[in-house]
N, C-alpha and C positions, 0 to 999 in steps of 0.2 A: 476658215474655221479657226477661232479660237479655243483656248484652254481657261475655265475659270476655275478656282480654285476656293470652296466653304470651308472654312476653319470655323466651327462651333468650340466654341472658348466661355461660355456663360455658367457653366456648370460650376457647384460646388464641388463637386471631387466626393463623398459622403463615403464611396467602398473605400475610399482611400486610408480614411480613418484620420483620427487625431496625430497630425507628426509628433515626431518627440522635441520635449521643450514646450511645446504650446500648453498656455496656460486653461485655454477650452477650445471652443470650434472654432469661435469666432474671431479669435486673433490668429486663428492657420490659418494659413495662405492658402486658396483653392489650389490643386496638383499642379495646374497649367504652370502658375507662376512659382512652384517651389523650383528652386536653383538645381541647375546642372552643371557642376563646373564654373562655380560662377555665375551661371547665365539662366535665366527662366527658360524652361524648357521649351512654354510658346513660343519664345527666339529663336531655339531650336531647329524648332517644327517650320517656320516659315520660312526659317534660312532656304530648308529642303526644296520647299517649292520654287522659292526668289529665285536658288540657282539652277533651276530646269528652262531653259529653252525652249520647250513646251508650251507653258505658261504663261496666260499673258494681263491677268488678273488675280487678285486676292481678296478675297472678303471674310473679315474676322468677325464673329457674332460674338459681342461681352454682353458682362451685365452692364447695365447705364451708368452705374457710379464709378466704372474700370474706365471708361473709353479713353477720358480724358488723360488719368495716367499713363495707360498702354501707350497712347499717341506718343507722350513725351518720351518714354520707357522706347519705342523704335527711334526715334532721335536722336538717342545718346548710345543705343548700343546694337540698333538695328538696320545702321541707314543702308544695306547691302538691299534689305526687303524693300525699298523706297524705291528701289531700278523698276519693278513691276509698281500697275496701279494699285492700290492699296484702300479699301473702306474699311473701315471700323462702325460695325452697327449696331443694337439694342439685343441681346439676345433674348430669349426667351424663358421662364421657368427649365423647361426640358429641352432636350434636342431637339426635339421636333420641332417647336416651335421656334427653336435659334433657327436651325437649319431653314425653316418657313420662311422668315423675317430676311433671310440673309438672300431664300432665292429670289425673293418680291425684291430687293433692292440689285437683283443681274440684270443687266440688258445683254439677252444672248440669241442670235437666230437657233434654224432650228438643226442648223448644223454644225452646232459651236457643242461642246463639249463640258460639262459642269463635275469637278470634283469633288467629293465632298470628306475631310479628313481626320481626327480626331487629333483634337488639339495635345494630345499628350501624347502623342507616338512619334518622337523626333527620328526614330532610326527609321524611316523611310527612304528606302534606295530611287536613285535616279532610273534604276534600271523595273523596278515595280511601277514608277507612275506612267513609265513611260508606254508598258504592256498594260495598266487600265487604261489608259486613253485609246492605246490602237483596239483593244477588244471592245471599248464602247464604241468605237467609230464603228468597228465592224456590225457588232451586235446591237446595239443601242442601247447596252446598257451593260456593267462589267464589276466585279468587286475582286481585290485580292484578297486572297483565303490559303491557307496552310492546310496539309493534309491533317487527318486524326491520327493521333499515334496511340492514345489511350484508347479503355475499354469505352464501349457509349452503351449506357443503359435508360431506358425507357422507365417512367416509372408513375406510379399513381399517387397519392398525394391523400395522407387521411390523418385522423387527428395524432394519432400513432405514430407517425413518419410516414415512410415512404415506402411504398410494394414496389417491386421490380417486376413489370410488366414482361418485358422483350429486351432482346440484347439486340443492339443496332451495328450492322457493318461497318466498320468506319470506313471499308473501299469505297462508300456511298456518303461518308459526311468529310465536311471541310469546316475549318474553323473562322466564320469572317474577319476580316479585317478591314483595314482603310489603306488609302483610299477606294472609295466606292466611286463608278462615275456615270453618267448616262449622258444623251443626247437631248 
């Protein structure tokens, strides 16, 4: 059994909003690559995985005009993520279709293990991927999620705003996160 590991990385970032200093959209940096200390977060993010144990692949979904930078951009400040296989693929408009593009290019049986992680959450624990991999082993399929600690209300949607239909138990919701993984 292996461990592969989706980084979708193609997105513009668009909730993220205009950073400050940027002169419009298009000269901000998607989120991925605005700096953490230095470092582009997507360095971050794949450091996490590089040094899992676990792991025995990685595949980053960009957009087509990134690939070629990213490549150089781990050559100079990333070659730790070079120890694991490493693709750089096409992403897509939207997740889905990154994520689609990135799983067409896995070769993985059907008991190998596929992560899938958002390329802008670097503070992923060793000890979180390690519990979705065993719950997907177990279950065939697993995502990490935070309880609700806030009110969850239900609501309808009119030209008015919004009606509050039902208040939801949060003992019964969880908030997703990533890594997501299945079988």
């Amino acid at each position: 059994m292996k461990v592969v590991v989706i980084i979708p990385a193609a997105g513009l970032g668009t909730r993220m909003g205009t950073q400050p200093g940027a002169k419009n959209k298009k000269t901000t940096p998607a989120k991925q690559f605005a700096a953490l200390g230095g470092t582009p977060i997507l360095i971050h993010t794949l450091r996490k995985f590089a040094a899992s144990s676990a792991v025995a692949e990685i595949c980053v979904a960009l957009r087509k005009n990134e690939i070629s930078g990213f490549h150089n951009l781990i050559q100079s400040e990333g070659k730790e993520i070079l120890r694991k296989k490493l693709d750089l693929v096409e992403g897509g408009e939207h997740r889905q279709q990154s994520v689609s593009r990135a799983l067409a290019s896995v070769s993985a049986a059907p008991d190998d293990i596929v992560l899938v992680h958002d390329a802008v959450r670097p503070f992923v624990t060793e000890e979180i991927i390690q519990d979705v991999i065993q719950a997907a082993k177990k279950y065939g399929a697993a995502i990490a999620a935070m309880p609700a600690v806030d009110t969850i209300k239900q609501v309808e949607r009119t030209s008015q705003g919004a009606l509050i239909t039902a208040t939801i138990s949060r003992e019964r919701v969880v908030l997703a996160q990533t890594p997501q993984g299945f079988r």
